[in-house]
C-alpha positions, 0 to 999 in steps of 0.5 A, a space after each residue: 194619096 189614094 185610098 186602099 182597097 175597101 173594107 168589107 161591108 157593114 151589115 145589119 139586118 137588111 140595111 148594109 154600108 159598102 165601105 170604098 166606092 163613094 162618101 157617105 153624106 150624113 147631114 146633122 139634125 139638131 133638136 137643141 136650143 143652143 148648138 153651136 152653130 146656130 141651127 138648133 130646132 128646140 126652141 121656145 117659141 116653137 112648141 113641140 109639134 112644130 119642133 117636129 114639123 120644121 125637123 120633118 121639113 129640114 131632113 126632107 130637104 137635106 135628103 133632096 140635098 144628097 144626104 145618104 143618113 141623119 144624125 139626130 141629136 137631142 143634147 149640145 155637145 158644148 158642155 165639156 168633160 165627163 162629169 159635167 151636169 148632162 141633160 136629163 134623160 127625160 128632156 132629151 128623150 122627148 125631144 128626139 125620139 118624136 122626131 125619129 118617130 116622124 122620120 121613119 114615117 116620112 123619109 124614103 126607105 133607105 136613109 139611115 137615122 143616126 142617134 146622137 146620144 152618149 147615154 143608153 136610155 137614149 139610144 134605147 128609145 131611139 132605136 125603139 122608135 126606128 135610128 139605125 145606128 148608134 153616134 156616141 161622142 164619148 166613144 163608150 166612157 160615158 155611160 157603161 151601158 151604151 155598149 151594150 145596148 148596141 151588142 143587144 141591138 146589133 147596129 152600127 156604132 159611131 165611137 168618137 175621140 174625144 179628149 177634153 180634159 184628157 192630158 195630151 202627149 201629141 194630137 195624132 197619137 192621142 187620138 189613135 189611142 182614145 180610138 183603140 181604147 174605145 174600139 176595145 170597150 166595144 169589143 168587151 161590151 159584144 159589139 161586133 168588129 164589122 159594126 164599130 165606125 171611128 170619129 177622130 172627134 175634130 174640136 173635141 179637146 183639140 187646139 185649133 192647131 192640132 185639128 189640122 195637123 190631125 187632118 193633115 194625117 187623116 190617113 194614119 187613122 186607117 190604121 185602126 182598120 175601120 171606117 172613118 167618119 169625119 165631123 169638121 162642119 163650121 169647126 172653130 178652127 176653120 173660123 180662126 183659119 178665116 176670121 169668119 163667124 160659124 155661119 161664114 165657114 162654108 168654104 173652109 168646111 169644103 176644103 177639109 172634107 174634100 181634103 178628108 176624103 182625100 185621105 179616106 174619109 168614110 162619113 162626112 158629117 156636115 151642116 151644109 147638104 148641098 154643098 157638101 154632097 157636091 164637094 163629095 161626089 166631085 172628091 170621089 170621081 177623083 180619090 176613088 174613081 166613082 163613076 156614079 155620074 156616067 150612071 146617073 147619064 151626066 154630060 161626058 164632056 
């Protein structure tokens, strides 16, 4: 199935996000000591200007790798449901907001810098520091500020799904509503309809099952009238589905967002660069009849 005909464009400032033509490669930066898959950046051996160097040094090539925005995250998502003890927002400030801080001063212009925070401290001081769009995991039920931090600021703001701890009727339908919940809260809160992106949140109080038959329905989700940004990276249910350890899930990671994009997906969001930004820009060609290679003066044959 084809995607439809584009939505209008996401603008803010001088930046824009044209919605329909390609994917849009947003590679994860974690500042943590215990994301799950392995690739956090805080950790104790390294003291906190080498956290900032081997992030610099990481983004850089992920911008060589073709990717078009970066999200930054300074807390795991690991800890379940709303309630749980978060980290304090003192920690998690000084991890990511030097970090942003070196971004801004080394990457190109036009890469984007995605703060990945449900709390509004955070993305305050991210957004002060120079992020340009606002990723929130909790789609605006965490913290009743955050929404109205990004009214005030006016950017993007990435709402996800996310039904831990939620009782659940059936995957898709559940999914549907958490994002029509949060859709709503943005709107209340003054964010703009143009500015809103949506994240079925994949893993995110899913079984390994219900991920893939939401995926399986992506294209249901264009429904809601929004971009789509798709995060199924080295998701577990991919490992069950191989039997294969996080960091052997490259494969399965590159059937679904080539399968994502199929659908409509708008963001990729992915460990793997690389790979990634090739399975897009080859998914593209096909679901969306990119020709960004003829531009590019690539081989014809």
């Amino acid at each position: 199935m084809l995607p439809p005909a584009s939505l209008p464009p996401t603008v803010w400032g001088e930046r824009h996000l044209i919605w329909g033509e390609r994917t849009y490669v947003m590679g994860i930066l974690n500042i943590t000591p215990d994301s799950f898959s392995h690739d956090g950046l805080a950790l104790s051996e390294l003291s906190p200007a080498q956290v900032v160097s081997a992030a610099v040094e990481r983004a850089l090539a992920m911008v060589a790798a073709g990717a078009d925005m970066l999200d930054v995250g300074g807390e795991s998502t690991r800890p379940a449901t709303i309630g749980d003890d978060p980290l304090p927002v003192e920690i998690e400030r000084s991890r990511v907001v030097p970090v942003i801080e070196a971004l801004v001063a080394t990457l190109p212009p036009h890469i984007l810098i995605s703060i990945d925070t449900y709390k509004a401290p955070i993305a305050e001081a991210a957004l002060d520091a120079g992020a340009h769009i606002i990723n929130d995991v909790w789609g605006l039920r965490a913290d009743s500020a955050l929404g109205h931090v990004a009214a005030e600021r006016g950017v993007p703001t990435i709402l996800m799904s996310n039904l831990r701890g939620q009782p659940r009727r059936d995957p898709l339908g559940d999914v549907i509503r958490q994002l029509s919940g949060s859709v709503n809260i943005a709107l209340e809160a003054g964010i703009e309809w143009a500015r809103i992106i949506l994240d079925p949140g994949f893993g995110f109080g899913l079984r390994a099952e219900e991920n893939l038959e939401v995926l399986a329905r992506l294209s249901d989700l264009r429904s809601l009238g929004r971009p789509l940004l798709v995060g199924v990276s080295r998701k577990s249910h991919i490992g069950l589905v191989l039997n294969a350890p996080v960091d052997d899930r490259v494969e399965g990671t590159a059937a679904e967002v080539a399968l994502s994009i199929a659908q409509g997906a708008d963001i990729v969001r992915v460990h793997d660069v690389r790979q990634m930004a090739r399975v897009a820009r080859v998914s593209d060609a096909v679901a969306r009849g990119w020709r960004g290679y003829q531009r590019a003066g690539e081989s014809q044959s």
